[in-house]
C-alpha positions in Angstrom: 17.5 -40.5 12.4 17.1 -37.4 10.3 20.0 -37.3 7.8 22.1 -33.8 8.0 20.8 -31.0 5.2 23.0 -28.6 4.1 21.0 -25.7 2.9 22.0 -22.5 1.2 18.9 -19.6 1.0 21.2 -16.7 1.2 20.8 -15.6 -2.0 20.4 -11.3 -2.1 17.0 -10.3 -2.7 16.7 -7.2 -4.6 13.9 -5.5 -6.7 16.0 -3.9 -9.8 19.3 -5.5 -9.0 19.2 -9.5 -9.2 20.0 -11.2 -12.2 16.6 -11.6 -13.5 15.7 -8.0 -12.8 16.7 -4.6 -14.5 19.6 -2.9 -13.0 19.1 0.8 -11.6 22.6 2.9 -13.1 24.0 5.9 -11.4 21.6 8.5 -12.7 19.0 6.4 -11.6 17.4 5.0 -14.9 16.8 1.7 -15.4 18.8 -0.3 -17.7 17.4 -3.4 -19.6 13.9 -5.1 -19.8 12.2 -2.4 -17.6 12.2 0.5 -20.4 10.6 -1.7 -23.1 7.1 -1.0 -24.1 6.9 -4.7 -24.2 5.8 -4.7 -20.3 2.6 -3.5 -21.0 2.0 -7.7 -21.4 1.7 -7.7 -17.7 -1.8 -5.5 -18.3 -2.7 -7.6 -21.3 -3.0 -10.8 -19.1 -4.7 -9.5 -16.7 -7.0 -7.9 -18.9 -7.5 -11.0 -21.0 -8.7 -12.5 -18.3 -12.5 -11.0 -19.5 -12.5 -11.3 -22.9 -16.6 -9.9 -23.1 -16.0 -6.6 -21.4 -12.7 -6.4 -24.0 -15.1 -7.4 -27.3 -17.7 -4.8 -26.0 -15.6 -2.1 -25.7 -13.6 -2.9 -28.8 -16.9 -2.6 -30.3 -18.0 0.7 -28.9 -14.7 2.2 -30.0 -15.2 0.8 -33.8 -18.9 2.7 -33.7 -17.3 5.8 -32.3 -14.4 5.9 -34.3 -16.1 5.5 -37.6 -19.0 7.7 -36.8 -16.1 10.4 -36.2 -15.0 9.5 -39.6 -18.5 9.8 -40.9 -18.8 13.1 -40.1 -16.7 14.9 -43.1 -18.6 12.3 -45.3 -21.9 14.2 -44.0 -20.1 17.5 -44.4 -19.5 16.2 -48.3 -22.9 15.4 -48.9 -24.4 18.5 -47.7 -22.1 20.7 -49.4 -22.1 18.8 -53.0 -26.0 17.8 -53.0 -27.7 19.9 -50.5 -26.3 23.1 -51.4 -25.5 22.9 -55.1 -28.6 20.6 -56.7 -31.4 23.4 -56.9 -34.3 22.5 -54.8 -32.7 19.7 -52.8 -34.1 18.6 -49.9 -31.1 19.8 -47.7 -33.2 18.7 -44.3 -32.3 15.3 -45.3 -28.9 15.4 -45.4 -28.6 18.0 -41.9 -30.7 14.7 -40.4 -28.1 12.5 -41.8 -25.1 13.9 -40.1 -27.7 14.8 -36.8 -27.8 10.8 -36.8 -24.2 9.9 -36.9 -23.8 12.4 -34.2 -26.3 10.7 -31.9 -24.5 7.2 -32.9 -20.6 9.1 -31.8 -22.4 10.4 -28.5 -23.6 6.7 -27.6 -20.7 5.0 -28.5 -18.3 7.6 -27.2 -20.1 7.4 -23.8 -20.4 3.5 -24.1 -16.4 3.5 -24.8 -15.6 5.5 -22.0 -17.9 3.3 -19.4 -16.6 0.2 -20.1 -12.8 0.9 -20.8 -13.2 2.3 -17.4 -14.4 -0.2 -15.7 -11.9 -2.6 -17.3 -9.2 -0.7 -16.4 -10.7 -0.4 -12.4 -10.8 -4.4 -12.6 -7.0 -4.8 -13.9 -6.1 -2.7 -11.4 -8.1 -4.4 -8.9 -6.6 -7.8 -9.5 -3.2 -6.8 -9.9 -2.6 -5.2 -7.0 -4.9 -8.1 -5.1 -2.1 -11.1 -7.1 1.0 -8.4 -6.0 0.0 -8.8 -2.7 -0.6 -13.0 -2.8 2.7 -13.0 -4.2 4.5 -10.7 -1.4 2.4 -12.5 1.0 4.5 -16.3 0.0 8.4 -14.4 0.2 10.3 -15.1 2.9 11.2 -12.5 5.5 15.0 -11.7 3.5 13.0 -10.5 0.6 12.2 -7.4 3.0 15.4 -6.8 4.4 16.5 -6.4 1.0 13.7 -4.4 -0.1 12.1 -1.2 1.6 8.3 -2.2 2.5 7.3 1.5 1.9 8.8 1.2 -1.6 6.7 -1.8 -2.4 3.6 -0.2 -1.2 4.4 2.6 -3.6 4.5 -0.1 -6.4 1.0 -1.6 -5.3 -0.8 2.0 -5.2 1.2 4.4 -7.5 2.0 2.0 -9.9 -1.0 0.2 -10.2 -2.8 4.1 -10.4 -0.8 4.4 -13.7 -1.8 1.1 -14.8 -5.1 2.1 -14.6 -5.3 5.6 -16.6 -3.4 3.2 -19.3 -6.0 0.6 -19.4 -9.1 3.1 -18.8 -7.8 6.0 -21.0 -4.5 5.9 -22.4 -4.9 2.4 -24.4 -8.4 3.3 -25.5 -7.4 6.8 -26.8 -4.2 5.1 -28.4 -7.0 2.5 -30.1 -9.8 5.5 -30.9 -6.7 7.5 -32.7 -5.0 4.6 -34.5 -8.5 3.5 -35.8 -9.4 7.3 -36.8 -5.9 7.9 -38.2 -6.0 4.9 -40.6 -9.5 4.7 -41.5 -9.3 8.4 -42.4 -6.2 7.6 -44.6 -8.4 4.9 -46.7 -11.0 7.7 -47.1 -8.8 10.6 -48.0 -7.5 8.0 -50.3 -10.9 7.4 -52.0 -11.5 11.4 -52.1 -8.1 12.5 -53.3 -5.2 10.0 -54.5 -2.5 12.2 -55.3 -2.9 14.6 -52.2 -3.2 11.5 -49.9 -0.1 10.1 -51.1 1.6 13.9 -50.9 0.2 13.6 -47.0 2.0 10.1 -46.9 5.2 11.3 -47.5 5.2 13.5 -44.9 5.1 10.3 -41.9 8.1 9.1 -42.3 9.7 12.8 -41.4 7.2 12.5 -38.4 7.9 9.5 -37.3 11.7 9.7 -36.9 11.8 12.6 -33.7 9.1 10.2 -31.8 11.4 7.4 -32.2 14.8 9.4 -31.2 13.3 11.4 -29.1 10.7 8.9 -26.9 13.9 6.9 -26.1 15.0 9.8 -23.6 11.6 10.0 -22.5 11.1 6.4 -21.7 14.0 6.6 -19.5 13.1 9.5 -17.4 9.4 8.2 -17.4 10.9 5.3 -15.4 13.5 7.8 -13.5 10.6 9.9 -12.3 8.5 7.4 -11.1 11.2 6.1 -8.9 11.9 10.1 -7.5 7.9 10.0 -6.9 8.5 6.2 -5.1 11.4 7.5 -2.9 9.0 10.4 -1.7 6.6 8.2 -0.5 8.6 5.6 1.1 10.0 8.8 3.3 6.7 9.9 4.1 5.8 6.7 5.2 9.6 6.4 7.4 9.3 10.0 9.3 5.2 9.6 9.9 5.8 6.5 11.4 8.7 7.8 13.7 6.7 11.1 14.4 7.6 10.8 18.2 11.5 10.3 17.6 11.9 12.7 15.3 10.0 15.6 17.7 12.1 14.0 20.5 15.3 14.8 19.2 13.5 18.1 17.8 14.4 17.2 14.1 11.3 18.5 12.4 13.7 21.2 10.0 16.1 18.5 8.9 13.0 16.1 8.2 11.7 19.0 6.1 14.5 19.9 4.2 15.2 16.3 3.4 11.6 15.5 2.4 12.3 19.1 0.3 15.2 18.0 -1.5 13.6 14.3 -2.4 10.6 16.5 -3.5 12.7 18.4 -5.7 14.5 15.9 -6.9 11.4 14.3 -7.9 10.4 17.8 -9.2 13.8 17.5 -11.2 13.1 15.1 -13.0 9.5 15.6 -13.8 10.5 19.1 -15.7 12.8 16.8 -17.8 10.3 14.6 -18.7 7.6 17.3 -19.2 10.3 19.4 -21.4 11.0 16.2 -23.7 7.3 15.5 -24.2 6.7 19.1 -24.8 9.4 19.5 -27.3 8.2 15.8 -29.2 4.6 17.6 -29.0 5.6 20.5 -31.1 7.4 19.3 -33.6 5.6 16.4 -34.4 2.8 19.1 -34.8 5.1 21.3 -36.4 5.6 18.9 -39.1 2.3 16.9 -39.2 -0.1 20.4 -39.6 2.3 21.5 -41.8 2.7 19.1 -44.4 -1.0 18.9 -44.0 -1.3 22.5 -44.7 0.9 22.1 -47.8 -1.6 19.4 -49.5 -4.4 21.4 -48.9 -2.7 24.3 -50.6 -2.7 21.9 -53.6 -6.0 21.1 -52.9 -7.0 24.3 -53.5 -5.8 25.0 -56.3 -7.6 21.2 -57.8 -10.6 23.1 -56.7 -9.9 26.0 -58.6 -9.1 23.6 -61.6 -12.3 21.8 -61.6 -10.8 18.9 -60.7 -12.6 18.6 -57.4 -15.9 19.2 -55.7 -15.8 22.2 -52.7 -17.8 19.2 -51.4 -14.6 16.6 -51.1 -12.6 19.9 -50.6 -14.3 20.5 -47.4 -13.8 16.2 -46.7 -10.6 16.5 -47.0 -9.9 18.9 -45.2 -11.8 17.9 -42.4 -10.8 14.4 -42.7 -7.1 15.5 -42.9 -7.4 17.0 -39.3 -9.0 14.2 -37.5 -5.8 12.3 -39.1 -3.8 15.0 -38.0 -5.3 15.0 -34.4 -5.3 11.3 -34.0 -1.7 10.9 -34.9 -0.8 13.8 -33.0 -2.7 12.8 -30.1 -0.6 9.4 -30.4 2.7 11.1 -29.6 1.5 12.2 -26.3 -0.2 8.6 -25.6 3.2 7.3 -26.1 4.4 9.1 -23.2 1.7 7.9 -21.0 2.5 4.0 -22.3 5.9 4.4 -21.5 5.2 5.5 -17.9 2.7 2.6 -17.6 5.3 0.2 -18.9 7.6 0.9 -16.2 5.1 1.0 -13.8 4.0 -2.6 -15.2 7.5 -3.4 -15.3 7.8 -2.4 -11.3 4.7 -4.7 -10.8 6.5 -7.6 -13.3 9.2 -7.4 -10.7 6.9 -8.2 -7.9 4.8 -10.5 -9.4 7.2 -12.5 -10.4 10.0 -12.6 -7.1 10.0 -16.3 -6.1 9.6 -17.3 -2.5 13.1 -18.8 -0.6 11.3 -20.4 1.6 9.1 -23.1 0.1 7.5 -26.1 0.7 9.0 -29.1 -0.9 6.9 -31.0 -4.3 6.5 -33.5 -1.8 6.3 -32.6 1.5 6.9 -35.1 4.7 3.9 -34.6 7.3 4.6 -34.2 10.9 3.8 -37.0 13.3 0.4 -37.2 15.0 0.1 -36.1 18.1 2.3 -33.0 18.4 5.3 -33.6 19.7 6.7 -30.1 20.6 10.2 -32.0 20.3 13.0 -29.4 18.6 16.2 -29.6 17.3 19.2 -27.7 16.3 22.0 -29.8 14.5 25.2 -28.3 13.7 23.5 -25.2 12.2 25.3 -22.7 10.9 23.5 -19.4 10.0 24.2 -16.1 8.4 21.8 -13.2 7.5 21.7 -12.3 3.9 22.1 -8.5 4.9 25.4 -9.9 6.7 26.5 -12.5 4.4 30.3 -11.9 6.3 29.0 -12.5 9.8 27.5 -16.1 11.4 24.5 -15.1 13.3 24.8 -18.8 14.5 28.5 -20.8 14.4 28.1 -24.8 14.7 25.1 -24.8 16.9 23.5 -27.9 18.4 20.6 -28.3 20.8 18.4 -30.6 21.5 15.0 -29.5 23.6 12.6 -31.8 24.8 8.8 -31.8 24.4 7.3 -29.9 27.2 11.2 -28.7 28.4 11.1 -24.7 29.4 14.8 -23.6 28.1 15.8 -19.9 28.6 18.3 -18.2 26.2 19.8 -15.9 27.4 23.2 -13.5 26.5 24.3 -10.3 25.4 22.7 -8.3 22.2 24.3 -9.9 19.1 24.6 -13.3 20.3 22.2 -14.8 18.3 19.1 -15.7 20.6 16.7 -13.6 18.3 18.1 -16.0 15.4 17.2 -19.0 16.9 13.5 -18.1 17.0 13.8 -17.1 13.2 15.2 -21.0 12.4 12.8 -22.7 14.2 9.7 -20.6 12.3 11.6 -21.3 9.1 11.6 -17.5 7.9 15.1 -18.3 6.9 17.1 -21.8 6.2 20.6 -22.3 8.0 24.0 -22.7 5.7 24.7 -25.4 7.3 23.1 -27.8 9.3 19.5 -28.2 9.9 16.7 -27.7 12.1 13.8 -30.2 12.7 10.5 -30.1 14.9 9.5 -33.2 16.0 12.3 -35.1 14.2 11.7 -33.8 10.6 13.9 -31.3 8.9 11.9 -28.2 8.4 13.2 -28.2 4.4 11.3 -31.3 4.2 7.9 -30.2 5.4 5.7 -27.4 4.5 6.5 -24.0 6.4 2.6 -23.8 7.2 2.2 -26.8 9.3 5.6 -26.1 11.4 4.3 -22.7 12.2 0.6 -24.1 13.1 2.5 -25.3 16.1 3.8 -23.1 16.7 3.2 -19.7 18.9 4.7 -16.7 19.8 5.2 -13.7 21.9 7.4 -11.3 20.0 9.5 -8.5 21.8 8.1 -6.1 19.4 4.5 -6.2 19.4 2.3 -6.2 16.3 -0.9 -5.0 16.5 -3.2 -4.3 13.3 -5.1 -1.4 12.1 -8.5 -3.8 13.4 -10.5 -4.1 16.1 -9.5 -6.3 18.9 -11.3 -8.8 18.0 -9.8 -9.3 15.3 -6.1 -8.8 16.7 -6.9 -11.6 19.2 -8.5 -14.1 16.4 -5.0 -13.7 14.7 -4.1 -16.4 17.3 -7.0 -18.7 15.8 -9.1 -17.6 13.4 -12.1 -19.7 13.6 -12.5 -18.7 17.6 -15.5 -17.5 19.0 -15.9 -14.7 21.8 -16.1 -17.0 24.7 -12.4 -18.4 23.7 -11.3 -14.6 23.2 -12.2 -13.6 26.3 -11.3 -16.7 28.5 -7.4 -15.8 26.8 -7.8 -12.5 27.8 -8.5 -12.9 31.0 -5.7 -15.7 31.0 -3.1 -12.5 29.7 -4.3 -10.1 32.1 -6.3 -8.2 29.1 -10.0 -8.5 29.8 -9.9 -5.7 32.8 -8.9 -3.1 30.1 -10.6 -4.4 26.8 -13.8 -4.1 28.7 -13.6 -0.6 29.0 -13.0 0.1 25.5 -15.5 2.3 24.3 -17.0 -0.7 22.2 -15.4 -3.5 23.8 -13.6 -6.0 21.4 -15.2 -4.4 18.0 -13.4 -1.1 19.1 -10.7 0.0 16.4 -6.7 -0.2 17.6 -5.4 2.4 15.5 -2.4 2.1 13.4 -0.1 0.0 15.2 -2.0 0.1 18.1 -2.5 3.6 19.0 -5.1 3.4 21.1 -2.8 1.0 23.2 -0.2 1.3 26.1 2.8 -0.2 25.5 2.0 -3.1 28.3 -1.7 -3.5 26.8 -0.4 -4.3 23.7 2.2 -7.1 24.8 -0.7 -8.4 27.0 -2.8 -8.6 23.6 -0.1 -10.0 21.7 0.0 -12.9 25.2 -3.7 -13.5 25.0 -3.1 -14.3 20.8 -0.2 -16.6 22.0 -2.4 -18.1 24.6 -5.6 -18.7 22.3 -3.0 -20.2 19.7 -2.9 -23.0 22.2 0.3 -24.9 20.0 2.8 -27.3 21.3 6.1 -25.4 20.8 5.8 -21.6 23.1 8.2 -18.5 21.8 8.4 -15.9 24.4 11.1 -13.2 23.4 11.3 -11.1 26.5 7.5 -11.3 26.8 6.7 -8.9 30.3 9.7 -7.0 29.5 6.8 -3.4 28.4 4.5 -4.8 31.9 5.0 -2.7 35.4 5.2 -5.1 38.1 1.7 -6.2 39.3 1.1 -7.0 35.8 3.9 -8.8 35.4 3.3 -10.8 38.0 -0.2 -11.5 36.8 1.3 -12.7 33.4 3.9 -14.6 34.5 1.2 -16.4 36.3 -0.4 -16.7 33.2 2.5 -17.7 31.3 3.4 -20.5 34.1 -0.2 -22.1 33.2 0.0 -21.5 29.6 3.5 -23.2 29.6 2.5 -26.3 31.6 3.0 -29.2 29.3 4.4 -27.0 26.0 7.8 -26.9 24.9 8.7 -23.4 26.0 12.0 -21.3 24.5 12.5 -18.1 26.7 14.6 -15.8 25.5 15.2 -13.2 28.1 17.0 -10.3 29.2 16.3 -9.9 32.7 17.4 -12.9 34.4 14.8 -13.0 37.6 12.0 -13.8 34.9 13.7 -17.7 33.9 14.5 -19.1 37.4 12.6 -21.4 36.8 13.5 -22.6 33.7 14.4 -26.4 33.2 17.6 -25.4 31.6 19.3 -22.1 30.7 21.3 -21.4 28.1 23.8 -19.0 27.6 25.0 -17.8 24.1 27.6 -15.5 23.2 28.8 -14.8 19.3 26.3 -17.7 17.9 27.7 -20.3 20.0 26.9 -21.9 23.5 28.9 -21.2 25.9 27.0 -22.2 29.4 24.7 -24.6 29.7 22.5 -25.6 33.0 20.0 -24.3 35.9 20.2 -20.7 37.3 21.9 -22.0 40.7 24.4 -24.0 39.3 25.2 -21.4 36.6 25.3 -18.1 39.2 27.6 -20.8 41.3 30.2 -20.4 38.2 32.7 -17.7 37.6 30.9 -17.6 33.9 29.3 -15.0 31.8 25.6 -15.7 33.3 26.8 -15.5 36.7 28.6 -12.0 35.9 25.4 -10.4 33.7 23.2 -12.1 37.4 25.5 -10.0 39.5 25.1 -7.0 37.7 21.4 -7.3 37.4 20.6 -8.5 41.0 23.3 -6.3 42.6 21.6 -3.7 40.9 18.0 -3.9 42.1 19.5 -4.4 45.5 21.0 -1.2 45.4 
C-alpha cells in the first residue's frame, strides 16, 4: 500500500517578486540586487567558459592600446630629433610612427574580431542554458509569469548582453588600459603637471558616482517599458482575429501608443541623465586638462621643457582625457547590461516545483495503466483561496474507459493536470500504477502517458515533425499508419509537400478539425497505457467525428482511457461516468443508470438530448 503524501507546491512563482528576486516598486524600478553592476558575473561565467578566445583578445587589446599610446612618443621624437638636430634623418622617425600605426590597425581590427565573436558565443549559450532552465519549471511558473515577457528577456536582453561583451567591455578595457598607461607616461614626461592633472579626478569622479545611481535605475526602468511593449505585441498579434471581430483595432493602437510612450518616457530620462553626466564630466576633465597645459606652456617658454614633450603631453593628455571620458558613457551601457544580466540571473536561476526525487522509485514492468486519486486536495497557485479539487478519491482500473463529465469549474481539466504531474496536490496524492508520482521521476509517468488536449498545439514545423512529437524516433510508415488511424492522411496528402510542408504559426495552414485530428494521430502514435482525451472530436463536423471516434474506440481498446467530455452522446459507452461538480464527486455510474436518476447528469442529458431533438 502506498503510504498517504501530503504535498505542498503552491508556492507563488514570480520573476521580480519572490524572496530570492528583486522587488519591482511603484515607479517601476527595481529595488535590490538587480541594479548592482555586480550582475555582470552572469557574463563573466559564461564567458570564462573559453579562456583562449579571452587571452587572445586581451592580447590584441594590450597591442592596440599601447601602440595608441605610442603614438605621442613618435610625435616626441620627430619633433625633438627630427626637426631640431640639423641634418637628421627625419624619414626614420616618420617610419617609426608609420610602424606603430600599422601595429594599432592590426591589433585594433584583431580586437574588434574576436571580442565579437566572444560576445556572439555568450550570447549564444545564454539564451540556449535560459531556455534548458524554462524548459525543467513546472507549468505554475507561467501562470505567474507572462511567456511574452520571458521571451523578451531571452532576445532583448540577451541583445544587450551582447554589445556589452562585444563592444562595451572591450571599449571599457581599451580606455581603462589607455587612461592609465598614459598617466605613467605623462608622469615620465612631466611630474608636476601630471600630478596637477591628478587632482582634478577626484572632482570628476564624484558626479559619475551621484549621478549613475539615477541612471542605473532608469536603465533597468526602461528596459522593462521596452519588455512590456513586446509582450503586447506579441498578446494583440496573436489575437489578430478577436480583436478585428469586435472591431478594436483604435483601442489596440492607442494602448500599444501609450506603452510606447511610456517606454519613450522613460528612455528621454535616461538619455537626459547620461547626457547631463557626459558634459560635465567633459566639462571638468578638458578643463582641468586645459589648465595644466596652460602651465605647460609657460615650462616651455621657461626652458624647462622640450616643444617635443610639450606636444607628448598634450597629446597624451587627450587620449587620457578621451579614454576616461569615453568611460562615463560605458558606464551607462554596463548598467543596462547588468540589468539585463540581472533579468537573465532571474531565469537562470528559478528552480523547478516539480522535480524528480534524489532517488527515484521506478515504475513496475509491464505498464500497468492502473491510476489513482487518494484524498487529494488541490488548489491552483493563481487561486490559492479556491480548491480546484476538495477530498477527491478515485480509483481507475487498467484498461477501464471512465468519462468526467460536469459543468465548467468543476474540476475535470484539473484532474488531467494531477495525473501528468504539472502540479502536486495539498493534500493527498496521486499514483500510476501504485506509486506516488512525488516519488518517481515526472519523465517516466508522462512516457505513459498520452493526450488529446481540448486546445490543440501545433508547432511552427512541418507535419512531420508535429506528428513525431508523439514519438520521436518514428519513421514515416508509423506516421502515416496513425494518420490514417485519426482520419488525417486524406488531407495531409494534399499538402503541397506532403508531411515536410510547414504548419504555420500555430497551425495556420490548418482547420480547426485538421489540427485536433493531428493532435489524435500524435496521441495515437504515442501508443502509451494511460489515454487523456479532453473533449477530443469536440472542433470535427459529424462524418469526421464518426470516423474518429472509430478510431478512438480501437486506439482505446485495452488502455486506461479518462474522457473528459462535454457533450454527453460521445461517452455512452464508457465503463463508468463520472460526474463532478465544485471539485468533488457527486454521481458515479453508467449513462443508463445515471439518466434513470433525478441527478445533475441526467438534467445536463435532458437538456442536451432534448435539444438535438428539437
Amino acid at each position: 500500500m502506498v503510504q498517504r503524501i501530503n504535498c505542498t507546491s503552491g508556492r507563488i512563482l514570480r520573476l521580480e517578486r519572490n524572496a530570492a528576486s528583486p522587488r519591482t516598486v511603484a515607479n517601476g524600478e527595481p529595488e535590490g540586487g538587480s541594479r548592482k553592476i555586480g550582475n555582470l558575473k552572469l557574463i563573466w561565467r559564461f564567458a570564462s567558459a573559453y579562456p583562449g578566445r579571452i587571452a587572445a583578445a586581451a592580447t590584441a587589446l594590450l597591442v592596440a592600446a599601447s601602440a595608441t599610446l605610442a603614438i605621442p612618443n613618435g610625435f616626441r621624437l620627430i619633433i625633438d630629433k627630427g626637426f631640431a638636430s640639423s641634418g637628421g634623418n627625419i624619414a626614420r622617425w616618420f617610419e617609426y610612427l608609420l610602424m606603430i600605426v600599422v601595429v594599432l590597425a592590426i591589433a585594433t581590427a584583431s580586437r574588434f574580431y574576436l571580442v565579437a565573436l566572444l560576445g556572439e558565443r555568450v550570447v549564444a549559450d545564454v539564451r540556449a542554458a535560459v531556455q534548458t532552465n524554462l524548459l525543467r519549471l513546472a507549468p505554475a511558473f507561467f501562470e505567474e509569469n507572462r511567456p511574452s515577457e520571458i521571451a523578451s528577456r531571452v532576445t532583448a536582453d540577451t541583445t544587450v548582453i551582447e554589445q556589452v561583451v562585444g563592444t562595451t567591455m572591450s571599449v571599457a578595457l581599451r580606455n581603462l588600459v589607455i587612461g592609465t598607461g598614459g598617466i605613467i607616461y605623462l608622469f615620465t614626461l612631466a611630474p608636476k603637471l601630471t600630478g596637477m592633472l591628478l587632482l582634478g579626478l577626484p572632482v570628476i569622479v564624484l558626479p559619475i558616482t551621484f549621478i549613475g545611481k539615477r541612471l542605473q535605475k532608469l536603465s533597468r526602468a526602461s528596459q522593462d517599458r521596452i519588455a512590456d511593449v513586446g509582450a503586447m505585441i506579441n498578446e494583440v498579434l496573436g489575437a489578430m482575429k478577436i480583436v478585428q471581430a469586435f472591431g478594436q483595432q483604435d483601442r489596440e493602437a492607442e494602448r500599444f501608443k501609450g506603452a510606447v510612450e511610456s517606454a519613450f518616457g522613460t528612455a528621454r530620462r535616461r538619455i537626459t541623465i547620461r547626457a547631463a553626466m557626459t558634459a560635465i564630466v567633459i566639462l571638468l576633465l578638458f578643463g582641468s586638462i586645459v589648465l595644466v597645459m596652460w602651465q605647460g606652456a609657460l615650462d616651455v617658454q621657461a626652458g624647462r621643457m622640450s616643444g617635443g614633450a610639450i606636444a607628448a603631453f598634450v597629446l597624451t593628455g587627450g587620449l587620457v582625457a578621451g579614454a576616461f571620458g569615453a568611460l562615463t558613457e560605458v558606464y551607462g551601457d554596463l548598467l543596462r547590461g547588468s540589468g539585463a544580466a540581472g533579468r537573465l540571473g532571474e531565469l537562470l536561476n528559478e528552480t523547478p516545483g516539480i522535480a524528480a526525487p534524489a532517488v527515484p522509485l521506478a515504475l513496475p514492468e509491464p505498464p500497468q495503466g492502473r491510476v489513482d486519486f487518494d484524498h487529494v486536495t488541490f488548489r491552483y497557485p493563481t487561486r490559492p483561496e479556491v480548491s480546484a479539487l476538495h477530498d477527491f478519491s478515485l480509483a481507475i482500473a487498467p484498461g477501464e474507459t471512465v468519462a468526467v463529465v460536469g459543468p465548467s469549474g468543476a474540476g475535470k481539466t484539473t484532474l488531467f493536470q494531477l495525473i501528468q504531474r504539472f502540479y502536486d496536490p495539498q493534500e493527498g496524492h496521486v499514483s500510476v500504477d501504485g506509486v506516488a508520482l512525488p516519488l518517481t521521476d515526472p519523465a517516466w509517468t508522462r512516457a505513459r502517458i498520452a493526450m488529446v488536449p481540448q486546445e490543440t498545439v501545433i508547432f511552427a514545423a512541418s507535419a512531420r515533425d508535429n506528428l513525431r512529437y508523439g514519438r520521436w524516433e518514428a519513421d514515416d510508415a508509423a506516421l502515416w499508419a496513425a494518420a490514417e488511424a485519426a482520419n488525417a492522411a486524406e488531407f495531409l496528402r494534399k499538402l503541397p509537400e506532403g508531411l515536410d510542408t510547414y504548419m504555420g504559426e500555430g497551425g495556420a495552414r490548418l482547420s480547426g478539425g485538421q489540427r485536433q485530428r493531428m493532435a489524435i494521430a500524435r496521441a495515437i502514435l504515442r501508443d502509451a497505457p494511460i489515454l487523456l482525451l479532453d473533449e477530443a472530436t469536440s472542433a470535427l463536423d459529424a462524418e469526421s467525428e464518426r470516423l474518429v471516434q472509430d478510431a478512438l474506440e480501437r486506439l482505446m481498446a485495452d488502455r486506461t482511457t479518462i474522457v473528459i467530455a462535454h457533450r454527453l452522446a460521445t461517452v455512452r459507452a464508457s465503463d463508468r461516468i463520472i460526474v463532478m461538480e465544485d471539485g468533488r464527486i457527486v454521481e458515479e455510474g453508467t449513462h443508463d443508470a445515471l439518466s434513470r436518476s433525478s441527478g445533475l447528469y441526467a438534467r445536463l442529458a435532458r437538456l442536451q438530448f432534448e435539444g438535438l431533438a428539437a
